[in-house]
PDB file of N, CA, C and O in Angstrom:
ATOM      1  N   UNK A   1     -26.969  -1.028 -21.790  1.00  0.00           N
ATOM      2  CA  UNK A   1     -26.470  -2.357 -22.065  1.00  0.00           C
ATOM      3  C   UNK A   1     -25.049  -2.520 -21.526  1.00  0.00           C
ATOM      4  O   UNK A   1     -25.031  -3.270 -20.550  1.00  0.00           O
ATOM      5  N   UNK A   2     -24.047  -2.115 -21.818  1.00  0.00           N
ATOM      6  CA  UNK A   2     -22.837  -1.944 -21.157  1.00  0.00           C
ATOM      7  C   UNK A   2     -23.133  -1.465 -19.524  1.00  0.00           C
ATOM      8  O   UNK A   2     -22.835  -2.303 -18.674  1.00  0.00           O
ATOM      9  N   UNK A   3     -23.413  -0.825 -19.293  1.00  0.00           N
ATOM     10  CA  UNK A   3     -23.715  -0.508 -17.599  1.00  0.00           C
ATOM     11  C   UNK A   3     -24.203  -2.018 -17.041  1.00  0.00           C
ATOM     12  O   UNK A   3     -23.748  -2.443 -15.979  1.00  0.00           O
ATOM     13  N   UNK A   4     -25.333  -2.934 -17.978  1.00  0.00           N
ATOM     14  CA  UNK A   4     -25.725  -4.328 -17.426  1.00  0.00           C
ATOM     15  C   UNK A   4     -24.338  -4.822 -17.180  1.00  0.00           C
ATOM     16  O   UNK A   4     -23.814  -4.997 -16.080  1.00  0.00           O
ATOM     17  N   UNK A   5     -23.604  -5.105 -18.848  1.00  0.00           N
ATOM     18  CA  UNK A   5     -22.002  -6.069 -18.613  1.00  0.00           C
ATOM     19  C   UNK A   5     -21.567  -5.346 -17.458  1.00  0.00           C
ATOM     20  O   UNK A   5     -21.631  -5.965 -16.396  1.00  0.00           O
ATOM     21  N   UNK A   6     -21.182  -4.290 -17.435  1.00  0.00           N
ATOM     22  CA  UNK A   6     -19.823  -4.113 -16.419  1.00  0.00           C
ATOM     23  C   UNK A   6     -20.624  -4.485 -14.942  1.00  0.00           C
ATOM     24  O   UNK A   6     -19.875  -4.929 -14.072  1.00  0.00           O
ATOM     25  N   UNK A   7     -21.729  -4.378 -14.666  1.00  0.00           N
ATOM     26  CA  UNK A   7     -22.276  -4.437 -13.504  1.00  0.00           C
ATOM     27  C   UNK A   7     -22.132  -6.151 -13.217  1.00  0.00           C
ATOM     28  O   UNK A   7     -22.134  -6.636 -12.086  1.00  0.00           O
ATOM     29  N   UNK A   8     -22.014  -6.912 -14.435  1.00  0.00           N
ATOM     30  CA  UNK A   8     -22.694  -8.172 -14.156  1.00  0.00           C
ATOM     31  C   UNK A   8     -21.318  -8.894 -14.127  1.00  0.00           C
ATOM     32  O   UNK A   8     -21.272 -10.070 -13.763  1.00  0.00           O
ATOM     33  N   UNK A   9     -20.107  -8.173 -14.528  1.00  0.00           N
ATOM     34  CA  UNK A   9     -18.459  -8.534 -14.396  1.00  0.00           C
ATOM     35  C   UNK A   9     -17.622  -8.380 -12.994  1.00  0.00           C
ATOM     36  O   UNK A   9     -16.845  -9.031 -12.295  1.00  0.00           O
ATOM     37  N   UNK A  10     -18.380  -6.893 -13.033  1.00  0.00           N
ATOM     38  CA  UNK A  10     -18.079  -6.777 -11.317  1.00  0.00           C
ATOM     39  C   UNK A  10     -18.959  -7.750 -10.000  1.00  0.00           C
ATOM     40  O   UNK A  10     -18.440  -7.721  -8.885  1.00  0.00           O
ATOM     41  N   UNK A  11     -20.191  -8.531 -10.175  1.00  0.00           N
ATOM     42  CA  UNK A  11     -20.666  -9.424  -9.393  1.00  0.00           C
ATOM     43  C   UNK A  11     -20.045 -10.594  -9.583  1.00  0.00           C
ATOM     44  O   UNK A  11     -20.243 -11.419  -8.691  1.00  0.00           O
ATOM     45  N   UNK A  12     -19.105 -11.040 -10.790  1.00  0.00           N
ATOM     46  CA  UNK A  12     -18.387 -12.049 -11.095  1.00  0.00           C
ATOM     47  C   UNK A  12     -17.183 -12.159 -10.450  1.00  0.00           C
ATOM     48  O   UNK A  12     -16.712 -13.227 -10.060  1.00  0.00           O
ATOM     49  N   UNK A  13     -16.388 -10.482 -10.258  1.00  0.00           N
ATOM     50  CA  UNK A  13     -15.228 -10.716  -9.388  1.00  0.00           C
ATOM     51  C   UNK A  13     -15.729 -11.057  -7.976  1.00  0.00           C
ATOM     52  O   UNK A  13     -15.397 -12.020  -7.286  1.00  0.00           O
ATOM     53  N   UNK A  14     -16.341 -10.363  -7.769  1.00  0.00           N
ATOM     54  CA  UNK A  14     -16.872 -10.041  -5.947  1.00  0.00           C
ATOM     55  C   UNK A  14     -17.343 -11.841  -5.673  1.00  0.00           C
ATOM     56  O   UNK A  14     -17.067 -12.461  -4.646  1.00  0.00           O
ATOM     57  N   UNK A  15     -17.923 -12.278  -6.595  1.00  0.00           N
ATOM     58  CA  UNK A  15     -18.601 -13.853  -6.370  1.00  0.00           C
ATOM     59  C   UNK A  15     -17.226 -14.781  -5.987  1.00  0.00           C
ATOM     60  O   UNK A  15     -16.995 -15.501  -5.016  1.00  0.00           O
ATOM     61  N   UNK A  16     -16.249 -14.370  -7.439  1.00  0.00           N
ATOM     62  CA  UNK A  16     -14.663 -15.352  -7.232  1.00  0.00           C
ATOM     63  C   UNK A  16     -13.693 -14.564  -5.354  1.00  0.00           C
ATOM     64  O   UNK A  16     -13.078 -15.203  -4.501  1.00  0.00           O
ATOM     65  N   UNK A  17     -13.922 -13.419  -5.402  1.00  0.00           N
ATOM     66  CA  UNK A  17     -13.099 -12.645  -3.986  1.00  0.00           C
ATOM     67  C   UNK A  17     -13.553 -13.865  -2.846  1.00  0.00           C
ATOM     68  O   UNK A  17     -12.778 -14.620  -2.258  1.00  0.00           O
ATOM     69  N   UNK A  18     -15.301 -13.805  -2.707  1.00  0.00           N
ATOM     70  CA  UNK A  18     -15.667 -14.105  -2.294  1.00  0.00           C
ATOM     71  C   UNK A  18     -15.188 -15.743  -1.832  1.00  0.00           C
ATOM     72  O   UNK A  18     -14.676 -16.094  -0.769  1.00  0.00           O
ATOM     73  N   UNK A  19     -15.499 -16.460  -2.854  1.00  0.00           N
ATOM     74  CA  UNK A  19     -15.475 -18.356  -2.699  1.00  0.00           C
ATOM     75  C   UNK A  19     -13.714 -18.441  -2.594  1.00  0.00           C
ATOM     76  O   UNK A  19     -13.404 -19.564  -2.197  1.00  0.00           O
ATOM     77  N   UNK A  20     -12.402 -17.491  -2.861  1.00  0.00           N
ATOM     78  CA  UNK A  20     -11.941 -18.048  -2.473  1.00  0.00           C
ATOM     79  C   UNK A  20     -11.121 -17.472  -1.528  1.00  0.00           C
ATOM     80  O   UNK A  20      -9.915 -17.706  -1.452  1.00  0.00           O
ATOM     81  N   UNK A  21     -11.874 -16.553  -0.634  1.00  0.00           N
ATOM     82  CA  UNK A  21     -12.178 -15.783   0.748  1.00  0.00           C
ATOM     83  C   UNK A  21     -12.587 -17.003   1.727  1.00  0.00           C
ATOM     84  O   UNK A  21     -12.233 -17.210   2.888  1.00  0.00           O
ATOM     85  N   UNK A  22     -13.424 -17.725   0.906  1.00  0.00           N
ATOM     86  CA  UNK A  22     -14.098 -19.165   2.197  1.00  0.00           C
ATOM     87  C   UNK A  22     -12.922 -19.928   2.551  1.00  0.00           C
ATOM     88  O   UNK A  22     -13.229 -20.703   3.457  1.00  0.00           O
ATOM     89  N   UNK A  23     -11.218 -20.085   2.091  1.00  0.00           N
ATOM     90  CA  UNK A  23     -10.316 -20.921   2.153  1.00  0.00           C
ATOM     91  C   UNK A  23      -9.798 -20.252   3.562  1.00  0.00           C
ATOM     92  O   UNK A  23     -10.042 -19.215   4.179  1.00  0.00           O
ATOM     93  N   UNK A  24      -8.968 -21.379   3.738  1.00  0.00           N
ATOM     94  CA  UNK A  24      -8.036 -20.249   5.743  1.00  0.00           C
ATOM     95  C   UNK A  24      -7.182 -19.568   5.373  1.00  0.00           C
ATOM     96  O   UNK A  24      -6.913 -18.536   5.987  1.00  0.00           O
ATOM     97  N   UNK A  25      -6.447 -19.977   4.165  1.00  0.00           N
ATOM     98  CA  UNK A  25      -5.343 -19.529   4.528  1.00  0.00           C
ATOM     99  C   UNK A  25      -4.801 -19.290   2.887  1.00  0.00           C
ATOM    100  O   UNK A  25      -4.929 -20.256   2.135  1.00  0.00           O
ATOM    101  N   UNK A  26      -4.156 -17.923   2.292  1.00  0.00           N
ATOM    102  CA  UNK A  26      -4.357 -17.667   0.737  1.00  0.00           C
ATOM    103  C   UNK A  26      -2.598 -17.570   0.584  1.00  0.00           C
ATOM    104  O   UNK A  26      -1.864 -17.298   1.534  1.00  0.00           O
ATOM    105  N   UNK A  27      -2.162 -17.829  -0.697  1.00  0.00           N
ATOM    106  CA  UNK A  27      -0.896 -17.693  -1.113  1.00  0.00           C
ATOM    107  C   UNK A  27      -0.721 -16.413  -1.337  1.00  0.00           C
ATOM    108  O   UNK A  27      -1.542 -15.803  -2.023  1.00  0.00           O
ATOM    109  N   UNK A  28       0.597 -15.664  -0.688  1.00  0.00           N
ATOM    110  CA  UNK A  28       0.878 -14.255  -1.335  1.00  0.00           C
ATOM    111  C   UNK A  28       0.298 -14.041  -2.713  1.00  0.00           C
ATOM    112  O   UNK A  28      -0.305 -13.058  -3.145  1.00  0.00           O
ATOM    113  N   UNK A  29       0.658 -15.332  -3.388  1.00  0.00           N
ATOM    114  CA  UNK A  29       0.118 -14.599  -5.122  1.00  0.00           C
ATOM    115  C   UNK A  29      -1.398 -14.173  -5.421  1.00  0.00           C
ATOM    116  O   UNK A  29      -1.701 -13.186  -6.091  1.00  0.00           O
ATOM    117  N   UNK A  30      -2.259 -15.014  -4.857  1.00  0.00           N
ATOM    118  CA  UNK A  30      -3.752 -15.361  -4.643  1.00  0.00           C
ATOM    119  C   UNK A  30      -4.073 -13.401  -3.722  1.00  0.00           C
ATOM    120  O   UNK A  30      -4.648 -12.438  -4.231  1.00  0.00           O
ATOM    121  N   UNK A  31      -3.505 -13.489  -2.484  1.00  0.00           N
ATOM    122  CA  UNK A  31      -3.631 -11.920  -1.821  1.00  0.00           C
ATOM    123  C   UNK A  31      -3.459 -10.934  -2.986  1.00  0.00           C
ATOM    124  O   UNK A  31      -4.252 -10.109  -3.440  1.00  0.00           O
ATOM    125  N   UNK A  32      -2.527 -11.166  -3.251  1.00  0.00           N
ATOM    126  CA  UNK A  32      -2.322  -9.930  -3.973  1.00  0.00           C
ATOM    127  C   UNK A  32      -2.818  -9.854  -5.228  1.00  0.00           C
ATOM    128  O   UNK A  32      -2.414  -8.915  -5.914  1.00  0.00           O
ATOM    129  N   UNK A  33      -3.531 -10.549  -5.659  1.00  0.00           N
ATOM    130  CA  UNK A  33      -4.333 -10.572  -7.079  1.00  0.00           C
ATOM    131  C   UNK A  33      -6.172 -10.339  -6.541  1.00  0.00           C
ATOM    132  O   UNK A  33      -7.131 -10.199  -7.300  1.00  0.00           O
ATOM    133  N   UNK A  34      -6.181 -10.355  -5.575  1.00  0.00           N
ATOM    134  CA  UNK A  34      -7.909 -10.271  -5.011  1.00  0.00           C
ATOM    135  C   UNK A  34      -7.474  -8.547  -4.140  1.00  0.00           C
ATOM    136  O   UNK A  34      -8.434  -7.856  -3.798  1.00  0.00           O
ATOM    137  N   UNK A  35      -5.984  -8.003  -3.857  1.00  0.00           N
ATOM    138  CA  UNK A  35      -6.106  -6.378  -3.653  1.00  0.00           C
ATOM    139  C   UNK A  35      -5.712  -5.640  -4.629  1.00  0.00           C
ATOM    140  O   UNK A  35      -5.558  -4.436  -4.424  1.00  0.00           O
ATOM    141  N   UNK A  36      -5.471  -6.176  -5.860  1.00  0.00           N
ATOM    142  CA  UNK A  36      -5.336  -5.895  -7.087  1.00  0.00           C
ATOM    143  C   UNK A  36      -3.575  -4.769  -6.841  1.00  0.00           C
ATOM    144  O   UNK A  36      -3.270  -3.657  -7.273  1.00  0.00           O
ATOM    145  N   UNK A  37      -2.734  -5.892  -5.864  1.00  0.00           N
ATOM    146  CA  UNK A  37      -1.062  -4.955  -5.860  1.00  0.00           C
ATOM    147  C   UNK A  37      -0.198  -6.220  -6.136  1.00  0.00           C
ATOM    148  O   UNK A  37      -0.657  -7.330  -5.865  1.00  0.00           O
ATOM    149  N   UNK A  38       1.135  -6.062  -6.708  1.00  0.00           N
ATOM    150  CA  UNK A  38       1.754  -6.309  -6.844  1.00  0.00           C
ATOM    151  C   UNK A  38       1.976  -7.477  -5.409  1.00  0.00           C
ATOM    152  O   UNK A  38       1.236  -7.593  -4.432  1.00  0.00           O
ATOM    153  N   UNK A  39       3.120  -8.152  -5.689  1.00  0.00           N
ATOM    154  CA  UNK A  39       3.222  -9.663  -4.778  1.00  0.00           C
ATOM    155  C   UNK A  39       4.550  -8.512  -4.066  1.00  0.00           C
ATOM    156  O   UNK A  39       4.984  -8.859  -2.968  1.00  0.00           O
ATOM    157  N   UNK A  40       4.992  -7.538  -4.534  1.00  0.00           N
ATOM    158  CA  UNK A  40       6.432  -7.151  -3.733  1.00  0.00           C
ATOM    159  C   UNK A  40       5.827  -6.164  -2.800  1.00  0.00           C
ATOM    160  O   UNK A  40       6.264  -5.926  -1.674  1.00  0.00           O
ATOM    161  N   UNK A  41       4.533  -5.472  -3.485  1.00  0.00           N
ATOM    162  CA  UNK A  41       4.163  -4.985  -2.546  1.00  0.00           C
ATOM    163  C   UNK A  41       3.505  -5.206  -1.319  1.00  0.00           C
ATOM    164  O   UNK A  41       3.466  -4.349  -0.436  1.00  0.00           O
ATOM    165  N   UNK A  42       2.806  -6.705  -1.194  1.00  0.00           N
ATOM    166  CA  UNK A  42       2.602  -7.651  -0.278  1.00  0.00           C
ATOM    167  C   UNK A  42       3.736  -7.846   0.564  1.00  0.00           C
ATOM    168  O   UNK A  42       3.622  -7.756   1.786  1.00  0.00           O
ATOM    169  N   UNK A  43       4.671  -8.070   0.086  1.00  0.00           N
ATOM    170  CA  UNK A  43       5.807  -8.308   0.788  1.00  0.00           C
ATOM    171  C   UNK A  43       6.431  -7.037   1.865  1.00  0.00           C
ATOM    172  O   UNK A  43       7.090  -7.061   2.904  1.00  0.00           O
ATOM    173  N   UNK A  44       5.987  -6.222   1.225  1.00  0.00           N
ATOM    174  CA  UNK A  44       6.211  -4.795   1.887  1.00  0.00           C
ATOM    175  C   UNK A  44       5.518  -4.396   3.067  1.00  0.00           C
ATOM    176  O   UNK A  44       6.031  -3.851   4.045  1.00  0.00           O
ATOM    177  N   UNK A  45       4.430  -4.673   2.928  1.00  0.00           N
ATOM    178  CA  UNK A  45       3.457  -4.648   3.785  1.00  0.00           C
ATOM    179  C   UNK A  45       3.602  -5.722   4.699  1.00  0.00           C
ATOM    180  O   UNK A  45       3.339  -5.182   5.774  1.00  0.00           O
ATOM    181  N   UNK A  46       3.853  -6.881   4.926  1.00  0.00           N
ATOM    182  CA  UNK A  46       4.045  -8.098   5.771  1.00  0.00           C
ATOM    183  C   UNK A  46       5.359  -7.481   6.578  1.00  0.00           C
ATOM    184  O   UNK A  46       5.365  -7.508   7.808  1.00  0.00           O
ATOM    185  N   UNK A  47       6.608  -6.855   5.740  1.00  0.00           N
ATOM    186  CA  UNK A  47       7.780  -6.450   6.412  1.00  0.00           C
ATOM    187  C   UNK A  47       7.329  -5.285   7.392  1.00  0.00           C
ATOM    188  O   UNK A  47       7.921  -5.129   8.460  1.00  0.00           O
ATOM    189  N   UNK A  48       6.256  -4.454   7.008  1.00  0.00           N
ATOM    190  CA  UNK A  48       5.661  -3.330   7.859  1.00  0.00           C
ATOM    191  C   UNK A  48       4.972  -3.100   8.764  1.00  0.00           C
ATOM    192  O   UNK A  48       4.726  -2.129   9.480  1.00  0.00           O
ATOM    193  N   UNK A  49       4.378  -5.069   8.583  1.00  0.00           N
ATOM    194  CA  UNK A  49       3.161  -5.136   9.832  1.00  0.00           C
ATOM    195  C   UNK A  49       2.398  -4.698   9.343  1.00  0.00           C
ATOM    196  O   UNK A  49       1.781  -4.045  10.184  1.00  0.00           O
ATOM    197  N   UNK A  50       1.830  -4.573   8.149  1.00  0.00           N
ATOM    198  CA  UNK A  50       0.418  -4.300   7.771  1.00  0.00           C
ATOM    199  C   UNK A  50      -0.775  -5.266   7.309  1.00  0.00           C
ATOM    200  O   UNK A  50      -1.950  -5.050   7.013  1.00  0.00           O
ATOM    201  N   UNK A  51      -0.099  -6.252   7.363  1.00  0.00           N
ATOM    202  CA  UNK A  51      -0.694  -7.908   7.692  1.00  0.00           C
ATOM    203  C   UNK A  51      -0.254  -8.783   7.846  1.00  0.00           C
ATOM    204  O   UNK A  51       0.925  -8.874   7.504  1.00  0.00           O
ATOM    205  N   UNK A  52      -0.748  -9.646   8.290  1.00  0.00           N
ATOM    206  CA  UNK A  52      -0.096 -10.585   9.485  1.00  0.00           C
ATOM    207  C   UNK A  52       0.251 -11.572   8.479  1.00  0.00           C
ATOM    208  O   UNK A  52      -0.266 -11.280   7.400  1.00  0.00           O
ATOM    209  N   UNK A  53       0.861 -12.512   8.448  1.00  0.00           N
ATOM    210  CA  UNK A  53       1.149 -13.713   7.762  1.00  0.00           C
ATOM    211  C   UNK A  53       1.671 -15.042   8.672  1.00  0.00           C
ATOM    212  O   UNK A  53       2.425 -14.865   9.629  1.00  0.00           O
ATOM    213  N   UNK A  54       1.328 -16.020   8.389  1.00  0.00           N
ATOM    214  CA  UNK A  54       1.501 -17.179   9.073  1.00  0.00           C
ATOM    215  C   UNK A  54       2.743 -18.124   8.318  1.00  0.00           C
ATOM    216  O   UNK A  54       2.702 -18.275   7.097  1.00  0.00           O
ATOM    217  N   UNK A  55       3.849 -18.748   9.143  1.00  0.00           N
ATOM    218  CA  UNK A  55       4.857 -19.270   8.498  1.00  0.00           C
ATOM    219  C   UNK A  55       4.305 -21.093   8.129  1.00  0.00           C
ATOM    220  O   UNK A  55       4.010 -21.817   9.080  1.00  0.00           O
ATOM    221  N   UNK A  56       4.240 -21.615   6.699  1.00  0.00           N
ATOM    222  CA  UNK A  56       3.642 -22.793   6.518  1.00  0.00           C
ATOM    223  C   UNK A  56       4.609 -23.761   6.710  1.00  0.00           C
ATOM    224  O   UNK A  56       4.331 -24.559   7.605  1.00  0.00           O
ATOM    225  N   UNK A  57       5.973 -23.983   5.975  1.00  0.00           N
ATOM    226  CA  UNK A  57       6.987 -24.670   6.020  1.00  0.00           C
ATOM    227  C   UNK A  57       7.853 -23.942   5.310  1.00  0.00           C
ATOM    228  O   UNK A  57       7.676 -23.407   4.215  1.00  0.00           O
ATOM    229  N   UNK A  58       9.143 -23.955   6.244  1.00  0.00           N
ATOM    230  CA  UNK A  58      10.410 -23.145   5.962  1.00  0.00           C
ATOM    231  C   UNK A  58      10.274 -21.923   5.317  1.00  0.00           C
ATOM    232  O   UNK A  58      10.045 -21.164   6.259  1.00  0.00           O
ATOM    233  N   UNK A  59      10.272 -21.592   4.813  1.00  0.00           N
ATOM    234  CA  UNK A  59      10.191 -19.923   4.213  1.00  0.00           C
ATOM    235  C   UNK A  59       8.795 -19.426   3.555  1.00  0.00           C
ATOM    236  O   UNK A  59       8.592 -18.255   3.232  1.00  0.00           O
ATOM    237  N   UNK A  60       8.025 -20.295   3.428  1.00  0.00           N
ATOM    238  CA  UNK A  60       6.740 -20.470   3.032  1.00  0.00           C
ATOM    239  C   UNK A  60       5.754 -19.660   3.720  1.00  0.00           C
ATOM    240  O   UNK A  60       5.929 -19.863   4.921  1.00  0.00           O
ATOM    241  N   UNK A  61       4.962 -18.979   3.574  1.00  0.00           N
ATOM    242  CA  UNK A  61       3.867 -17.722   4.534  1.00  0.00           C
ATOM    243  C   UNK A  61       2.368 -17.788   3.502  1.00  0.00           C
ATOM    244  O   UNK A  61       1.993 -17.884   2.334  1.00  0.00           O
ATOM    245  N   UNK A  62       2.100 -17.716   4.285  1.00  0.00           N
ATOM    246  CA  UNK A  62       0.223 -17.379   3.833  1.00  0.00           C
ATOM    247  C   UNK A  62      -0.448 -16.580   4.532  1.00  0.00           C
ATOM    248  O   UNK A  62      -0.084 -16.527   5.707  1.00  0.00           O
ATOM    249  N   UNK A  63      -1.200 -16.009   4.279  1.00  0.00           N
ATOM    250  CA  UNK A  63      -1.782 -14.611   4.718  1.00  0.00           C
ATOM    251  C   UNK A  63      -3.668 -15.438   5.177  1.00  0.00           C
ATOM    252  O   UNK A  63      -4.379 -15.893   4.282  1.00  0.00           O
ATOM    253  N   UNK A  64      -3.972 -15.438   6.230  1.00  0.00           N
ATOM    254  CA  UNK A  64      -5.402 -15.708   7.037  1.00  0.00           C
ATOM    255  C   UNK A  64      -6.410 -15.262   6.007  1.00  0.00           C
ATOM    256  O   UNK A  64      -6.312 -14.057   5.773  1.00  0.00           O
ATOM    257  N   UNK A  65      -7.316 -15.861   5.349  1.00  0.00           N
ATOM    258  CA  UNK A  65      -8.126 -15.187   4.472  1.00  0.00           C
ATOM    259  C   UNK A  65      -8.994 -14.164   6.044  1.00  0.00           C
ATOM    260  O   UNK A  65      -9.599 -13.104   5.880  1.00  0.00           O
ATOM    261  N   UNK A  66      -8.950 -14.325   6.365  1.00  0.00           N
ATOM    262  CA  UNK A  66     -10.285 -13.461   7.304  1.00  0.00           C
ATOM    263  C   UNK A  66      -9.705 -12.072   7.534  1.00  0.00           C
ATOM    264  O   UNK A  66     -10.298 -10.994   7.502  1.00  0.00           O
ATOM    265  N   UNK A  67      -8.049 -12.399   7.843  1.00  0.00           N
ATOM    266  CA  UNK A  67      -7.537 -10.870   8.270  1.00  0.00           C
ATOM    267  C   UNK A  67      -7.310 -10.130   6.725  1.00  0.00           C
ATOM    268  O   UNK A  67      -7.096  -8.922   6.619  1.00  0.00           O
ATOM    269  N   UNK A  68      -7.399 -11.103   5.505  1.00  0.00           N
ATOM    270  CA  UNK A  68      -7.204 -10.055   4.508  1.00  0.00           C
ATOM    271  C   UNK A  68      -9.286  -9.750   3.972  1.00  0.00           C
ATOM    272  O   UNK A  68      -9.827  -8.958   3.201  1.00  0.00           O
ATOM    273  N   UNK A  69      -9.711 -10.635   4.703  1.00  0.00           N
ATOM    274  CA  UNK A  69     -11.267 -10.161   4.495  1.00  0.00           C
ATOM    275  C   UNK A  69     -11.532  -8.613   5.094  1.00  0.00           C
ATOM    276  O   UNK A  69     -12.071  -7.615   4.615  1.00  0.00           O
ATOM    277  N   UNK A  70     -10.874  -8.914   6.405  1.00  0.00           N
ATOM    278  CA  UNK A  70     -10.944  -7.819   7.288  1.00  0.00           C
ATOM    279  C   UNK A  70     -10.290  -6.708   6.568  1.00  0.00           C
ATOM    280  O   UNK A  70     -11.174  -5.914   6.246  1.00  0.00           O
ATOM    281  N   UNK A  71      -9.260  -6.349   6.219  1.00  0.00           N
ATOM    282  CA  UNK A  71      -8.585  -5.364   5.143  1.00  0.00           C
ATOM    283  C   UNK A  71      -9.269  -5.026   3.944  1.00  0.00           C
ATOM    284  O   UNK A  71      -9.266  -3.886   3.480  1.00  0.00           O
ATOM    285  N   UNK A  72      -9.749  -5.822   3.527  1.00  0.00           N
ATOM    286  CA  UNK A  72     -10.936  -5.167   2.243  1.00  0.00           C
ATOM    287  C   UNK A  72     -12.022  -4.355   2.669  1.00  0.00           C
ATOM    288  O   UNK A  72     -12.319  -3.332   2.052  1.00  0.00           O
ATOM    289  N   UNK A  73     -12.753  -4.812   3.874  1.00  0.00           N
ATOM    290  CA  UNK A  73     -14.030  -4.412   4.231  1.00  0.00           C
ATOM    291  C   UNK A  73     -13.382  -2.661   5.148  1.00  0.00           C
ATOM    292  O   UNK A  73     -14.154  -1.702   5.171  1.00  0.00           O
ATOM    293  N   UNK A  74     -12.192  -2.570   5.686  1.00  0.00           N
ATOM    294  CA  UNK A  74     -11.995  -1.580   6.485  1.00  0.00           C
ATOM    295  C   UNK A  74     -12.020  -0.175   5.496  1.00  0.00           C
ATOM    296  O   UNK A  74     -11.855   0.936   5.998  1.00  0.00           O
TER     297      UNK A  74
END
């Protein structure tokens, strides 16, 4: 019974990763809550080149849902 829940919690995250994976373009906060790290550590990684980010207006960045699709699946 518990093996059903947790199985049927984990198709619930993967369903939400998923639908809002279908958007272009995700807010640092949104990234980093679907790779389950911290937003500074996002930031770390963007300063490192470990994903790309796109500038929206003035200091503003969003991360390509496809290249962080691509980072989950690698």
């Amino acid at each position: 019974m518990i093996e059903t829940l947790n199985n049927g919690k984990e198709n619930n995250e993967m369903q939400t990763q998923t639908s809002i994976l279908d958007g272009e373009l995700l807010t640092m906060a949104e990234a980093a809550a679907i790779l389950k790290i911290t937003r500074k550590a996002l930031y770390d990684w963007k300063r490192k080149g470990k994903i790309r980010t796109v500038k929206v207006a003035g200091s503003l960045v969003r991360i390509p849902a496809a290249d962080l699709a691509a980072l989950i699946t690698r």
